[in-house]
NUVO-600439 format. One line per 10 residues: number of its first residue (from 1); their letters; for each residue x, y, z of N, C-alpha, C. Coordinates in Angstrom, 1 decimal, always signed. Layout:
N
NUM> A> X Y Z X Y Z X Y Z ~ ...
// end
This chain:
114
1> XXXXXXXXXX> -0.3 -85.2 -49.8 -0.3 -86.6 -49.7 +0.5 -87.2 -50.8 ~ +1.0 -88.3 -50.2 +2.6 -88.6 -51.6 +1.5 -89.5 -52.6 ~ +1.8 -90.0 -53.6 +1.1 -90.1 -54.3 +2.3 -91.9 -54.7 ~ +1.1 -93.4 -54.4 +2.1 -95.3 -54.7 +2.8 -94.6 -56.2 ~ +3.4 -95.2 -56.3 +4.4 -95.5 -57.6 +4.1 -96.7 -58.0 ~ +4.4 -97.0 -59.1 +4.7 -98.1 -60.0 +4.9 -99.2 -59.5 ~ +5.8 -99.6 -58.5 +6.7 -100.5 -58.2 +5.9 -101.1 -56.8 ~ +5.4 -100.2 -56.0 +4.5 -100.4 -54.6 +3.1 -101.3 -55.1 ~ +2.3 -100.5 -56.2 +1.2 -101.0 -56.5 +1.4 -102.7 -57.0 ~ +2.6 -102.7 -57.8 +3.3 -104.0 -58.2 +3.0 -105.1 -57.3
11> XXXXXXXXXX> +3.8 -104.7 -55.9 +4.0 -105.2 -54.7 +3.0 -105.9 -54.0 ~ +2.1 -104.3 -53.9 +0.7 -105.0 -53.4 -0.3 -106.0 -53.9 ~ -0.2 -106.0 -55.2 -0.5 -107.1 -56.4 +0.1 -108.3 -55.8 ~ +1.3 -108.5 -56.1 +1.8 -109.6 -55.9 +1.6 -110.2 -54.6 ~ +1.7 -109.5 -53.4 +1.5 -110.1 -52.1 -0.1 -110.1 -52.0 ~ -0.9 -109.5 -52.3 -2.1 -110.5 -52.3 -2.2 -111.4 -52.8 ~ -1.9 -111.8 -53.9 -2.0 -113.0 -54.7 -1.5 -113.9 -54.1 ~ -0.3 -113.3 -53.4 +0.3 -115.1 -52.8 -0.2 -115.6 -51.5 ~ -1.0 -114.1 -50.7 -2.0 -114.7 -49.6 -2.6 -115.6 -50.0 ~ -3.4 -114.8 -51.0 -4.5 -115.9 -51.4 -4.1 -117.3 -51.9
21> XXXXXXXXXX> -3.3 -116.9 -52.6 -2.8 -118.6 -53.1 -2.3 -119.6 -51.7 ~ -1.7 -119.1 -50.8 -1.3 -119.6 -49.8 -2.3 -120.0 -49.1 ~ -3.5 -119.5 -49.0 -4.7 -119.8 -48.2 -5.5 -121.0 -48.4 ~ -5.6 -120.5 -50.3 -6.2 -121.2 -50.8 -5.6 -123.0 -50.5 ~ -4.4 -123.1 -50.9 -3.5 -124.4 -51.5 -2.3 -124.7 -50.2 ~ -3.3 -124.1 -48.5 -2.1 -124.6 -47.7 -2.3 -126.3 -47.3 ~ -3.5 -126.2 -47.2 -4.6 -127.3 -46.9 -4.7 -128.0 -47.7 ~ -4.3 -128.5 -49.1 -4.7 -129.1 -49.9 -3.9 -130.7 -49.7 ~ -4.5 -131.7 -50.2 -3.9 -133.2 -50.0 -3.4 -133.3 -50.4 ~ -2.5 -133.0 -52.3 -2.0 -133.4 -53.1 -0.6 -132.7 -52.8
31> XXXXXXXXXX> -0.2 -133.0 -54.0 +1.1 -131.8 -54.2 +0.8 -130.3 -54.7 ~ -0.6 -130.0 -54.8 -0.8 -128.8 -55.1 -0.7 -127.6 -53.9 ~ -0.3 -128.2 -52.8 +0.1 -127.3 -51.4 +1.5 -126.8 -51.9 ~ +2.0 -127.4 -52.9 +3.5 -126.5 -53.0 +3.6 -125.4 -53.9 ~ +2.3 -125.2 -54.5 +2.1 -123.8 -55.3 +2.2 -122.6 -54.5 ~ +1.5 -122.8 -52.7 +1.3 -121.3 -52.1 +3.0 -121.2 -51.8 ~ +3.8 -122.3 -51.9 +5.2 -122.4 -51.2 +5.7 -121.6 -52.4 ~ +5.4 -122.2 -53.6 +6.3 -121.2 -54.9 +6.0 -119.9 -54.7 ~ +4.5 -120.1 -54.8 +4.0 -118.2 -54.6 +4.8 -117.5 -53.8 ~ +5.0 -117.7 -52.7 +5.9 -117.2 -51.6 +7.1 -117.1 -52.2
41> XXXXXXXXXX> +7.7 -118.0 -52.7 +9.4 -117.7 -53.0 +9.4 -116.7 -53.9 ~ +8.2 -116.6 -55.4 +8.3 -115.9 -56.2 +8.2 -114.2 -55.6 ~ +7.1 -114.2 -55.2 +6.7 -113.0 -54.5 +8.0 -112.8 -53.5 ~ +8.8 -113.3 -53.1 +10.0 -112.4 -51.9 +11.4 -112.5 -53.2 ~ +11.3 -113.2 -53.9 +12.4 -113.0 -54.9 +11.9 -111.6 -56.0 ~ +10.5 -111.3 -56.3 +10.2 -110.0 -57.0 +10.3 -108.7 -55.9 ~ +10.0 -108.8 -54.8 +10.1 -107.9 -53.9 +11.8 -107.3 -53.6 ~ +12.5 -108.4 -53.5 +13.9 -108.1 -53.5 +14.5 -107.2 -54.8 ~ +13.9 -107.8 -56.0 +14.7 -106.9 -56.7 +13.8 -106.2 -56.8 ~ +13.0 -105.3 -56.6 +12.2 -104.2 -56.6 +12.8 -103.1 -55.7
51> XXXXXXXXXX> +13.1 -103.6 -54.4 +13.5 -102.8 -53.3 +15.0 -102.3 -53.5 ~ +15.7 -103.4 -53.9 +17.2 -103.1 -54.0 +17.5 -102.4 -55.1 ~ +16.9 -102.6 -56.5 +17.5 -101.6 -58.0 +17.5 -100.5 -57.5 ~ +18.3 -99.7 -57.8 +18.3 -98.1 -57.6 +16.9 -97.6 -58.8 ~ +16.2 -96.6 -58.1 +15.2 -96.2 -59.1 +15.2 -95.4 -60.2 ~ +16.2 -94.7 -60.0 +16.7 -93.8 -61.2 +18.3 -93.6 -61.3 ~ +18.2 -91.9 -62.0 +19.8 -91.5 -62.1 +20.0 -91.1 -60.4 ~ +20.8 -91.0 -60.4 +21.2 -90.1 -58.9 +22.4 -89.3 -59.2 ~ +21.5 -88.2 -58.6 +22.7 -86.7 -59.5 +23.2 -86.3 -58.1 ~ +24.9 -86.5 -58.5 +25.7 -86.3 -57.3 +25.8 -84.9 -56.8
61> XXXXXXXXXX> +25.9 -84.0 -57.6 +25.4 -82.5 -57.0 +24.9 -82.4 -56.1 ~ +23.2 -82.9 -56.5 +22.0 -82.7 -55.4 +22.7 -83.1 -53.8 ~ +23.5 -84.5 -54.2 +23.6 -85.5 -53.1 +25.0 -84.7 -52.4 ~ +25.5 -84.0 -52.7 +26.3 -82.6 -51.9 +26.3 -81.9 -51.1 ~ +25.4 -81.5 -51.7 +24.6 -80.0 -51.5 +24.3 -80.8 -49.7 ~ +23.2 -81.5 -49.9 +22.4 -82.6 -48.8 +23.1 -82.5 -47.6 ~ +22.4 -82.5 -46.3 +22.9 -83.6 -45.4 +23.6 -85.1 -45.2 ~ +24.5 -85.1 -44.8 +25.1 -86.3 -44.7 +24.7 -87.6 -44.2 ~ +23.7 -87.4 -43.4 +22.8 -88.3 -43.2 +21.9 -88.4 -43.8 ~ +20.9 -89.2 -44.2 +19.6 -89.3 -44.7 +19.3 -90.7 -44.7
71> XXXXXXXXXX> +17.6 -90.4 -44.0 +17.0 -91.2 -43.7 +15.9 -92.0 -44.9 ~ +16.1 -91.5 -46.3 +15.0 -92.2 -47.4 +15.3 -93.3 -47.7 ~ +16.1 -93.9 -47.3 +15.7 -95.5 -47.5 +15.1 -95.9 -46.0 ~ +15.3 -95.8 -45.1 +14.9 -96.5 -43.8 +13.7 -96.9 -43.5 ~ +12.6 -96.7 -44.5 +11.3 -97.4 -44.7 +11.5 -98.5 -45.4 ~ +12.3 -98.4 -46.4 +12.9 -99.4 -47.2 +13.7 -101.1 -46.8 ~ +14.1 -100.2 -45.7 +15.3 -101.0 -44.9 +14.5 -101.7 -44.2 ~ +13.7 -101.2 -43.9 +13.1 -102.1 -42.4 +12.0 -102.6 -43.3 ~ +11.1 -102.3 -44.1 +9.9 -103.4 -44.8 +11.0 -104.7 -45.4 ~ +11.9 -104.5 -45.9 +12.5 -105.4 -46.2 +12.8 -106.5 -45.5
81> XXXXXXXXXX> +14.1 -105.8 -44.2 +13.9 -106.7 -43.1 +12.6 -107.8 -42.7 ~ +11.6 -106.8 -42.2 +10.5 -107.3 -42.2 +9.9 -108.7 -43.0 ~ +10.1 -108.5 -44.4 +9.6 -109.2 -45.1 +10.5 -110.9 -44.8 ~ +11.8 -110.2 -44.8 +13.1 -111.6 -45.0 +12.6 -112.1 -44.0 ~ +12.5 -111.3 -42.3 +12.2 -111.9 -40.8 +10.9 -113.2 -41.2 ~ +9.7 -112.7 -42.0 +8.4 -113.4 -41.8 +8.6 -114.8 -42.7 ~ +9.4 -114.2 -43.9 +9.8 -115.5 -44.7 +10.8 -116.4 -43.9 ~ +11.6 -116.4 -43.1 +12.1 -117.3 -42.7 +11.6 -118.1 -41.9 ~ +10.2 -116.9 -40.9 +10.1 -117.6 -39.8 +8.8 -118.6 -40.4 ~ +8.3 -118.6 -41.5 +7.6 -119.6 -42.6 +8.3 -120.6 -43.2
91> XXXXXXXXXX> +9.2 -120.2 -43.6 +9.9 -121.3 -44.1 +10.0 -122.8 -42.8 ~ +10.5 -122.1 -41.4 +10.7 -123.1 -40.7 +9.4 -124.1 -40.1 ~ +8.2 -122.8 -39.9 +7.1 -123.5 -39.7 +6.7 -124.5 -40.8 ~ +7.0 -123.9 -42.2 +6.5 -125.1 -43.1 +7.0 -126.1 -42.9 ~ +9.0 -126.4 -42.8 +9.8 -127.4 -42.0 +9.1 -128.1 -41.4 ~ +8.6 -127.4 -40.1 +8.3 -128.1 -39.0 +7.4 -129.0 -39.0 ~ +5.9 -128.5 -40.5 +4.8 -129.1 -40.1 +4.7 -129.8 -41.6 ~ +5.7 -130.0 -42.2 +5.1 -130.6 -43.3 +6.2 -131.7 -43.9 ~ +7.8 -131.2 -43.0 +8.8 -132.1 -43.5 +9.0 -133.2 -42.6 ~ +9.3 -132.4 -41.0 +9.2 -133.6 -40.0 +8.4 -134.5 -39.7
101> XXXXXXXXXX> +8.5 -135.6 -39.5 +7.0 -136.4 -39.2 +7.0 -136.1 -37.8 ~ +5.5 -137.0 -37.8 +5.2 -136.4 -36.3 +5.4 -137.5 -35.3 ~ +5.7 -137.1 -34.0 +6.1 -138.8 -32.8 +4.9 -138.5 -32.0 ~ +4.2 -139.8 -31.9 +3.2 -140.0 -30.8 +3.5 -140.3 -29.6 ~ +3.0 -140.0 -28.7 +3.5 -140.8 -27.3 +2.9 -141.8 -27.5 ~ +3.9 -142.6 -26.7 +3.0 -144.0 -26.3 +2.5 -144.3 -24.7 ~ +1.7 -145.3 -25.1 +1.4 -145.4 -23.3 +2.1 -145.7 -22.5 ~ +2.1 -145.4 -21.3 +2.8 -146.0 -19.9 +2.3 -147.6 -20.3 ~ +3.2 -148.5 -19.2 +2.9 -149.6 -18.8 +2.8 -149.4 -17.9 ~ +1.7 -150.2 -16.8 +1.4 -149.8 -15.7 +1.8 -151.4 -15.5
111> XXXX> +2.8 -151.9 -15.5 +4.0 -153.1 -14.9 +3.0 -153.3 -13.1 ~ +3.8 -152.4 -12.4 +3.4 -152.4 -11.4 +2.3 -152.2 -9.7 ~ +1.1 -152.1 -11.1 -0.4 -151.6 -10.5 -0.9 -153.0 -10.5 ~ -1.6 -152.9 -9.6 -2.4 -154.4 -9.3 -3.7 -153.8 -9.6
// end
């Protein structure tokens, strides 16, 4: 069994924290609802450079020797994806429900009912 690294346990730190901050501070009346929004940007701007730094040296021999293909980032690739997909599709919802105001209907006239 592979054994989190450094950088994962980081991750999982961080993204609880900003659930919870988000949870806590989505609902709030003040301006303190824009803390779970910071949380969120902080937490997908640490996750980005976590995922993208190369983690070490990389010894081009080894990478020779190899198959030409290789699939060790593609868990990589796709949590990432993942991550950018959910952040955007939050970003818009927050748009939707906290920047636009909202239109009431109004009532019919009933002009022509007796």
């Amino acid at each position: 069994m592979a054994s989190l690294g450094t950088g994962v346990i980081i991750l999982i730190v961080i993204w609880v924290i900003t659930l919870a901050s988000l949870t806590l501070f989505t609902f709030a009346q003040s301006s303190v609802k824009y803390i779970g929004l910071l949380s969120l940007v902080i937490a997908v701007i640490i996750t980005l450079v976590l995922t993208l730094l190369p983690r070490g040296e990389i010894n081009r021999a080894a990478e020779s020797i190899q198959a030409p293909s290789s699939t060790a980032g593609l868990a990589r690739i796709l949590i990432l994806t993942f991550l950018c997909v959910t952040f955007l599709v939050g970003l818009l919802l927050v748009f939707c429900h906290e920047v636009l105001p909202p239109v009431y209907a109004l009532p019919v006239r009933k002009r022509f009912v007796r």
